[in-house]
C-alpha positions in Angstrom: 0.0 0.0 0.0 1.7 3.1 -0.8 2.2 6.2 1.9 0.1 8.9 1.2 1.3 12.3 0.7 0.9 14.9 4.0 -1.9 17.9 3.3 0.0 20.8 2.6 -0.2 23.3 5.6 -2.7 25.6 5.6 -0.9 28.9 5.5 1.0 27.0 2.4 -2.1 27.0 0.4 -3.0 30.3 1.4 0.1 31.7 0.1 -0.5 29.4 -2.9 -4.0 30.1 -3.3 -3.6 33.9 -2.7 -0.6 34.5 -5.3 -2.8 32.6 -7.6 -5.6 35.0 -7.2 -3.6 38.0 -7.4 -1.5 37.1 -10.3 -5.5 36.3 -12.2 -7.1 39.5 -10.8 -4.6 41.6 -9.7 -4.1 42.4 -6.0 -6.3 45.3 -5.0 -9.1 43.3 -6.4 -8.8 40.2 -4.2 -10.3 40.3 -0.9 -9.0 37.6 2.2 -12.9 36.9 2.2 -12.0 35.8 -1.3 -9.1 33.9 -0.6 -11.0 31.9 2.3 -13.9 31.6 -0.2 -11.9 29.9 -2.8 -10.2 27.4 -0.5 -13.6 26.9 1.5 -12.2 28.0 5.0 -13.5 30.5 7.5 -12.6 34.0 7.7 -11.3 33.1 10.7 -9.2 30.2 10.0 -7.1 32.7 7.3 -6.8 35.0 10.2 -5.2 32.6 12.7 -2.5 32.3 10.2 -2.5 36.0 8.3 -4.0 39.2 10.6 -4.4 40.6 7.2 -3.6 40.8 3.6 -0.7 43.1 3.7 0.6 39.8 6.0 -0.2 37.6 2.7 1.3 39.7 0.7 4.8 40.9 2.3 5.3 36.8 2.8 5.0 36.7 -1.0 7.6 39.1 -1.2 9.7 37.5 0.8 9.6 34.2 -1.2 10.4 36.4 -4.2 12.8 38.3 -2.9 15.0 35.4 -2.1 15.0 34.1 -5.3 15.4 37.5 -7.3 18.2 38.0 -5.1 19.9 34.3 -6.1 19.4 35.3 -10.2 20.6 38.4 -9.9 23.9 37.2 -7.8 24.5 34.6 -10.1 26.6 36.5 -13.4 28.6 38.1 -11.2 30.3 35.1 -10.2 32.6 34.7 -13.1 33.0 36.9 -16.4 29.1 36.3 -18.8 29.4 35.9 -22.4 26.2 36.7 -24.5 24.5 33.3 -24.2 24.6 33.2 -20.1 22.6 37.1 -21.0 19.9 35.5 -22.3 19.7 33.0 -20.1 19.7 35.0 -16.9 17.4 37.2 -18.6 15.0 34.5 -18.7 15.5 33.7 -15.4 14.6 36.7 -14.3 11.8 37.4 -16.2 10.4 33.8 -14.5 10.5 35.8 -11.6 8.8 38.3 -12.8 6.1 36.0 -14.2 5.6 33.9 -11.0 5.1 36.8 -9.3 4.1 39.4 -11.9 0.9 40.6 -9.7 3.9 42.3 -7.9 5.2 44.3 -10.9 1.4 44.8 -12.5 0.4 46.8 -9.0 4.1 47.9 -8.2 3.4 51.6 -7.9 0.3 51.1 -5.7 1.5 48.0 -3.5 4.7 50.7 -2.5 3.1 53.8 -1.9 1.2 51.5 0.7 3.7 49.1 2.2 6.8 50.6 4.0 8.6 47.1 3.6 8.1 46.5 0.0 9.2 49.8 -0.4 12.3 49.2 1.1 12.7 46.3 -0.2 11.6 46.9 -3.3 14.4 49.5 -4.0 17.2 47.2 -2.9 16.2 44.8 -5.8 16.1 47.5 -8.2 19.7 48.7 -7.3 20.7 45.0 -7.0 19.2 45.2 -11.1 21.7 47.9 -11.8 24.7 46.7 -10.2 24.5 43.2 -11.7 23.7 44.8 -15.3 26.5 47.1 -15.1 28.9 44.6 -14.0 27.9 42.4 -16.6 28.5 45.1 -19.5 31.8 45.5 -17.6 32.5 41.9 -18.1 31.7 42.5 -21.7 33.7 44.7 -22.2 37.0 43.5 -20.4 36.3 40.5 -22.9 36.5 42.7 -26.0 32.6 41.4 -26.8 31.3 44.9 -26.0 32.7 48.5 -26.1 31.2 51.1 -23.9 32.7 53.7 -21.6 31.9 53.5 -18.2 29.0 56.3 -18.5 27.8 54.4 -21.3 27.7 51.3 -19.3 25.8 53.1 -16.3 23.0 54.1 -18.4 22.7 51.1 -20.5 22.2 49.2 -16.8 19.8 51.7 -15.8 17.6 51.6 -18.8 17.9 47.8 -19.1 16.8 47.9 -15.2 13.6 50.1 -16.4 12.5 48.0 -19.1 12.8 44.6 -17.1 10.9 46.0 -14.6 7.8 47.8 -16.1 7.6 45.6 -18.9 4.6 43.8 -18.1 2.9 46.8 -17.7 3.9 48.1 -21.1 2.5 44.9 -22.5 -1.1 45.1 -20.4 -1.2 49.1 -21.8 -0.6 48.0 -25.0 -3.4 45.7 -25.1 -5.4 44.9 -21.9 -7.5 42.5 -23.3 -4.7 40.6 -24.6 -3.6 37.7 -22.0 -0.2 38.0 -21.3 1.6 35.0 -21.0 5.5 33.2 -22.4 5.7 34.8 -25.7 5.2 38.1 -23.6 8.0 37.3 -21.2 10.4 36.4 -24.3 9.7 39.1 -26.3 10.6 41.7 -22.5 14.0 39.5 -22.7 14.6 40.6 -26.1 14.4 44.1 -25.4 16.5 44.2 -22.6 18.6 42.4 -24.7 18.2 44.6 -27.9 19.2 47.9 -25.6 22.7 46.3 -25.3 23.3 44.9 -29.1 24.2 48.5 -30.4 27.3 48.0 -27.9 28.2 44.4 -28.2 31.1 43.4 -31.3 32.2 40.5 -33.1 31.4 37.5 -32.7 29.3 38.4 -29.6 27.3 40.5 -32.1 26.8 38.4 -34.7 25.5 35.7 -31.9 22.8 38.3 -30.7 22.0 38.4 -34.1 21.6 34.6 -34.3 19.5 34.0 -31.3 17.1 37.0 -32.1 16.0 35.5 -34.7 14.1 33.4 -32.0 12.0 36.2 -31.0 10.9 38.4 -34.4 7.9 38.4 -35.2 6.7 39.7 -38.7 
């Protein structure tokens, strides 16, 4: 007879059940009297485990903190070549997507929430620093030439596009679901901001793999 599984906790499904939610309907439209609804518990049951939802959501956060924080660390762990861009792009957009209900609400969820606030700037400085430090890995390599200045607004504008992306893609069409192709095509202008800088046979491979992602 084979060992069933444990239930998941309940404040696990909460958390799962209320990033769900958010990331469908967009935070300031889901209600804890929601959440309970849709995992048929009591009001009061949530609130054992949560006092309220900015407790749901800054333990969201946190979970996506620590592993925005792990991407971003890993290129500047040894010297990138153009290939390890894309694929740290992507996982960072993943991020993005598992918590995108974060950047779709970002200006409102800070102007409310003191830690995500604070927090929320530390990733975005963490997004500089690693892009600059990448285009300065670039460039020690010979695959990319850019003064220092250069480099320090490319990482900024990179930064800026990463992180309101999804927003550009709901404005562009809200009634448009936003899903992979969406993600790829942020990664490719990230990516596209830096081409203009990159030489060689670094070039000519960002060439290559953009081919991926035009669209007629």
């Amino acid at each position: 007879m084979s060992e069933k599984k444990p239930k998941r906790r309940t404040r696990e499904r909460i958390l799962e059940t209320s990033l769900t939610l958010f990331n469908e309907f967009g935070e300031p439209n889901v209600t804890t009297q929601l959440i309970s609804d849709e995992m048929g518990i009591s009001p009061g049951n949530l609130y054992y485990h949560f006092h309220n939802k900015d407790e749901i959501i800054e333990s969201l956060f946190a979970d996506f903190e620590r592993g925005i924080e792990e991407t971003l660390a890993a290129p500047t762990r040894r010297p990138p070549n153009v290939e390890d861009i894309w694929l740290f792009l992507h996982l960072v957009f993943e991020g993005i997507w598992q918590y995108r209900f974060l950047y779709r609400d970002i200006n409102e969820l800070l102007s409310r929430n003191r830690v995500l606030e604070t927090h929320f700037k530390r990733i975005v400085a963490h997004k500089v620093h690693t892009a600059a430090v990448i285009c300065r890995g670039l460039v020690s390599t010979g695959d990319m030439r850019a003064s220092p200045a250069e480099i320090q607004a490319l990482a900024i504008n990179m930064t800026v596009v990463a992180t309101y992306w999804l927003s550009f893609e709901f404005v562009s069409d809200p009634r448009k679901k936003i899903d992979g192709k969406s993600l790829a095509r942020g990664a490719f202008q990230v990516m596209a901001l830096a081409a203009p800088y990159l030489t060689g046979h670094s070039r000519e491979l960002f060439v290559e793999l953009s081919k991926n992602y035009l669209t007629d």
